[in-house]
TIVO-2410 file (N, C-alpha, C; in nm, 3 decimals):
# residues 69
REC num residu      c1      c2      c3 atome chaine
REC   1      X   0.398   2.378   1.520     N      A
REC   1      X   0.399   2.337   1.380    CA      A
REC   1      X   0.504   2.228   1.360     C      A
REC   2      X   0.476   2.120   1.297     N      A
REC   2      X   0.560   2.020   1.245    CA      A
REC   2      X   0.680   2.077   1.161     C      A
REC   3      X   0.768   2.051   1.132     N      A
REC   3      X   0.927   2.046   1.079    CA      A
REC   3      X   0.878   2.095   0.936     C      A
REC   4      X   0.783   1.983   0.872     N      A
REC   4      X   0.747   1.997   0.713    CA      A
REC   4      X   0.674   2.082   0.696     C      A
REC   5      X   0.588   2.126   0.779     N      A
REC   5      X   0.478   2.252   0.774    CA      A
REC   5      X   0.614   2.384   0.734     C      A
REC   6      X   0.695   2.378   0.896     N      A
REC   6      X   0.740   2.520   0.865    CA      A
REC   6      X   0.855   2.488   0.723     C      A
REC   7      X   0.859   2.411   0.728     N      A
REC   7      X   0.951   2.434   0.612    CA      A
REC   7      X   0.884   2.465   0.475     C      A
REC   8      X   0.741   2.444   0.465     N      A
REC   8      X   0.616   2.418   0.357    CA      A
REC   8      X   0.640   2.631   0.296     C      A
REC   9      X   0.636   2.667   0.421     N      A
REC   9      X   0.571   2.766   0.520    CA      A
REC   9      X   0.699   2.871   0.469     C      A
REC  10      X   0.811   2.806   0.487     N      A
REC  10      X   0.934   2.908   0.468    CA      A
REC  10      X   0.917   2.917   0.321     C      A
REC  11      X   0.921   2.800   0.217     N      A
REC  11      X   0.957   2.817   0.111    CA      A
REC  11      X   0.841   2.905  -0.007     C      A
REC  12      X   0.728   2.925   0.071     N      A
REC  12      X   0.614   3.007  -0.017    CA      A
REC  12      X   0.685   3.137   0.053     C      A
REC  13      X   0.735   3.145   0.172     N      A
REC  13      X   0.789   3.304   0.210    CA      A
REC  13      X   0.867   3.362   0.084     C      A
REC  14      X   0.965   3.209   0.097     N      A
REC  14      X   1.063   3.271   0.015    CA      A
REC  14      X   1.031   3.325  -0.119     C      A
REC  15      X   0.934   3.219  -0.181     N      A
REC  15      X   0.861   3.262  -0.320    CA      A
REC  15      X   0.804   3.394  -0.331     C      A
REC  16      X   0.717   3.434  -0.228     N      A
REC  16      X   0.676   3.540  -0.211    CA      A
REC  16      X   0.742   3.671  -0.235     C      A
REC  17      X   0.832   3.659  -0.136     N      A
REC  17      X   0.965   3.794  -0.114    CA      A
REC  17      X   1.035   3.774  -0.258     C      A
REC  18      X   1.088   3.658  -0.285     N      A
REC  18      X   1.108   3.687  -0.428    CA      A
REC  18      X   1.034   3.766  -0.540     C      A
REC  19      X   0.909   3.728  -0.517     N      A
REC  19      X   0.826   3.783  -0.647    CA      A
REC  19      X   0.811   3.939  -0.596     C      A
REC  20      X   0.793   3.983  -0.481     N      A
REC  20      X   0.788   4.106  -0.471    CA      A
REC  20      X   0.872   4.196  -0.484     C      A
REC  21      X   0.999   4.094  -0.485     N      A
REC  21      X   1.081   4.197  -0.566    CA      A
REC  21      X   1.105   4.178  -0.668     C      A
REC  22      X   1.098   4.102  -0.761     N      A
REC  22      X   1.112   4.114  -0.926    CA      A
REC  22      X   1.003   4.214  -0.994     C      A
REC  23      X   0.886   4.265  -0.881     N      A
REC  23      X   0.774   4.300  -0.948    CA      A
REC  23      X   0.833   4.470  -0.853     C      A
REC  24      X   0.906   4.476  -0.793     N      A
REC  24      X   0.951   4.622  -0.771    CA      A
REC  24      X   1.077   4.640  -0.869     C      A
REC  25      X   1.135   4.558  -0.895     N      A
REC  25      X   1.292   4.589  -0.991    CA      A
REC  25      X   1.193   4.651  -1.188     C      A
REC  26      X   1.085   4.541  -1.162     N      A
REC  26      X   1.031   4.547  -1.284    CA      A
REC  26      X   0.962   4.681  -1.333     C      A
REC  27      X   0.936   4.767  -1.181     N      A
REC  27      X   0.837   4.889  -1.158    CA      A
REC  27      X   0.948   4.962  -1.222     C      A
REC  28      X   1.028   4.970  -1.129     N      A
REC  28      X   1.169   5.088  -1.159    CA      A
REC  28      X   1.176   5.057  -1.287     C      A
REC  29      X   1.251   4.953  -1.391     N      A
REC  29      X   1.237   4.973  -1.501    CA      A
REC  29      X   1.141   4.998  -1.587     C      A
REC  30      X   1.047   4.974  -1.557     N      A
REC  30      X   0.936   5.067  -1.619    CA      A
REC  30      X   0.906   5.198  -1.630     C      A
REC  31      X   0.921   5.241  -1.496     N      A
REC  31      X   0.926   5.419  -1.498    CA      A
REC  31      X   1.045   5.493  -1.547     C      A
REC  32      X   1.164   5.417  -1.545     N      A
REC  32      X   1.279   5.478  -1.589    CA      A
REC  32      X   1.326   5.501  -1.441     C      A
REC  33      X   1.380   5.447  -1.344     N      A
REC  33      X   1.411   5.456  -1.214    CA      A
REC  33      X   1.530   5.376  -1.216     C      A
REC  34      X   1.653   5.398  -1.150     N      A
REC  34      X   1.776   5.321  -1.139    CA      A
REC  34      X   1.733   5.231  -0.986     C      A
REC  35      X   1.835   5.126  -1.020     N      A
REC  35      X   1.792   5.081  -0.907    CA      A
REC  35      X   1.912   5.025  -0.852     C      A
REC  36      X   2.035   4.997  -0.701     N      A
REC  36      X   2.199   4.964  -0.682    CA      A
REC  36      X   2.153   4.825  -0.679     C      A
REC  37      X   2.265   4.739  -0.662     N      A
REC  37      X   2.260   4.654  -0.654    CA      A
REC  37      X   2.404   4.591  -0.578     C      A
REC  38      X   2.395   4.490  -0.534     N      A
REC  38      X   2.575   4.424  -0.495    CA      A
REC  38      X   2.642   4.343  -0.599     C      A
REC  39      X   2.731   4.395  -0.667     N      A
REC  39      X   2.800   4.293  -0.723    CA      A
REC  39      X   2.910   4.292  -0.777     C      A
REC  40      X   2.998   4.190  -0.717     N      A
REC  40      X   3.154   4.135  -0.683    CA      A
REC  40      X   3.200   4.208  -0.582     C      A
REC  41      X   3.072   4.235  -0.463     N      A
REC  41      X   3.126   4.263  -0.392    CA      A
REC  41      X   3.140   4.467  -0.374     C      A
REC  42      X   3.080   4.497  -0.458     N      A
REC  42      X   3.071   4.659  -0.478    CA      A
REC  42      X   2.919   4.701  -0.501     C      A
REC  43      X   2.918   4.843  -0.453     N      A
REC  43      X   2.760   4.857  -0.471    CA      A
REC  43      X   2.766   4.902  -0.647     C      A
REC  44      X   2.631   4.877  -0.698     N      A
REC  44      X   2.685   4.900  -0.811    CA      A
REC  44      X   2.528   4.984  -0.820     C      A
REC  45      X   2.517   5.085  -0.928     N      A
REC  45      X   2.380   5.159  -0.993    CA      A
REC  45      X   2.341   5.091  -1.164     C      A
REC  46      X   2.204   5.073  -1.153     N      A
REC  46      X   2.212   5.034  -1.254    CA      A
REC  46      X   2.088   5.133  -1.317     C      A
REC  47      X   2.106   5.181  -1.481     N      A
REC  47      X   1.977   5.288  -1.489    CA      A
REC  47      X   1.867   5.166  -1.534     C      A
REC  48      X   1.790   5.193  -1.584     N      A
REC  48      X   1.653   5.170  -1.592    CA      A
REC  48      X   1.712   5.085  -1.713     C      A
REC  49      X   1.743   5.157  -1.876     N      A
REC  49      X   1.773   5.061  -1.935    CA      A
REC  49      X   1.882   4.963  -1.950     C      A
REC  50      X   1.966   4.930  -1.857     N      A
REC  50      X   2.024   4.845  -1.800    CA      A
REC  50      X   1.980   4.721  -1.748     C      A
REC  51      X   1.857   4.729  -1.664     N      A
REC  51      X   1.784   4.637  -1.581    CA      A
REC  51      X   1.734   4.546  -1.698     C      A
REC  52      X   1.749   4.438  -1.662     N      A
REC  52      X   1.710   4.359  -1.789    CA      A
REC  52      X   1.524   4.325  -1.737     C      A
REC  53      X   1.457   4.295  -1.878     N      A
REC  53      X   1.348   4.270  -1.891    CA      A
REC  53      X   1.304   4.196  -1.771     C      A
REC  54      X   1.190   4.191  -1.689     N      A
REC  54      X   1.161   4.071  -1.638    CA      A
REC  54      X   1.119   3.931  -1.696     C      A
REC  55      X   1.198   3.856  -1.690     N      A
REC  55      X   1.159   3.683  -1.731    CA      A
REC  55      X   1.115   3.613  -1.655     C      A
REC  56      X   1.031   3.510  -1.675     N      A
REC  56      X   1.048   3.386  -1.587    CA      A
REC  56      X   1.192   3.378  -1.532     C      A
REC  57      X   1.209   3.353  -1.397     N      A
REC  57      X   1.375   3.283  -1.359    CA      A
REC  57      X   1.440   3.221  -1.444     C      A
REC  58      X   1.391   3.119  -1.469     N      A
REC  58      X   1.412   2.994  -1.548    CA      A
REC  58      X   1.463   3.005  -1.617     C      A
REC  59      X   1.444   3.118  -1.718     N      A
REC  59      X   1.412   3.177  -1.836    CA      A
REC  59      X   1.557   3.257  -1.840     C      A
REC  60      X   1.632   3.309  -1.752     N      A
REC  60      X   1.678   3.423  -1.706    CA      A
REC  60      X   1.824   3.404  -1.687     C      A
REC  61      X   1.882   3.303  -1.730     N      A
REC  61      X   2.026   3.237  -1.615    CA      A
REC  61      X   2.168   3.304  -1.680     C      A
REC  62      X   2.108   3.394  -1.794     N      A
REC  62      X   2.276   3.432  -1.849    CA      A
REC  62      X   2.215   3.588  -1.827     C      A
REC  63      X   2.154   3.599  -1.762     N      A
REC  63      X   2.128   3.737  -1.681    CA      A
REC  63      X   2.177   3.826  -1.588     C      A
REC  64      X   2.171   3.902  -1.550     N      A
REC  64      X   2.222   3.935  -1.389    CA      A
REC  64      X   2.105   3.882  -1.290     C      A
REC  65      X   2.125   3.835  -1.195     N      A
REC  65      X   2.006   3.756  -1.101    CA      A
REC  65      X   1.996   3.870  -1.050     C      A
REC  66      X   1.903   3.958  -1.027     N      A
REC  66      X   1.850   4.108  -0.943    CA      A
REC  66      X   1.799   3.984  -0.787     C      A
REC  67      X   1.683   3.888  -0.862     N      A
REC  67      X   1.607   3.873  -0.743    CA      A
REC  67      X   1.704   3.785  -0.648     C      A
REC  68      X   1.820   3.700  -0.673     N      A
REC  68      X   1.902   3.669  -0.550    CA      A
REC  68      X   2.024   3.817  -0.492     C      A
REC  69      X   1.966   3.886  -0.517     N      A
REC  69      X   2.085   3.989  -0.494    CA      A
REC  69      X   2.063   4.031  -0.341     C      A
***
């Protein structure tokens, strides 16, 4: 595979794995499920209504980022 392919190739991975997990963080808050997370460096729990809504990313930036976590 050419350089631009795999790189074509990595970045739908990455899209991918992203979305599959915004759409598992999104499950747990739906059912009422906690879900840990890392942050500053500590594991942290968060309950269900904690987890913020799912947004567009975009949409999302004064959020906690779940999906780069």
């Amino acid at each position: 595979m050419a350089e631009q392919e795999l790189e074509l190739l990595s970045s739908k991975i990455d899209a991918g794995v992203k979305a599959a997990i915004a759409a598992a963080i999104e499950r747990h808050r739906q059912l009422g499920q906690s879900i840990s997370i890392m942050q500053n460096g500590k594991v942290v729990t968060l309950t269900a209504d904690k987890i913020p809504a799912f947004q567009n990313q975009q949409n999302s930036q004064n959020k906690i980022n779940l999906i780069d976590v």
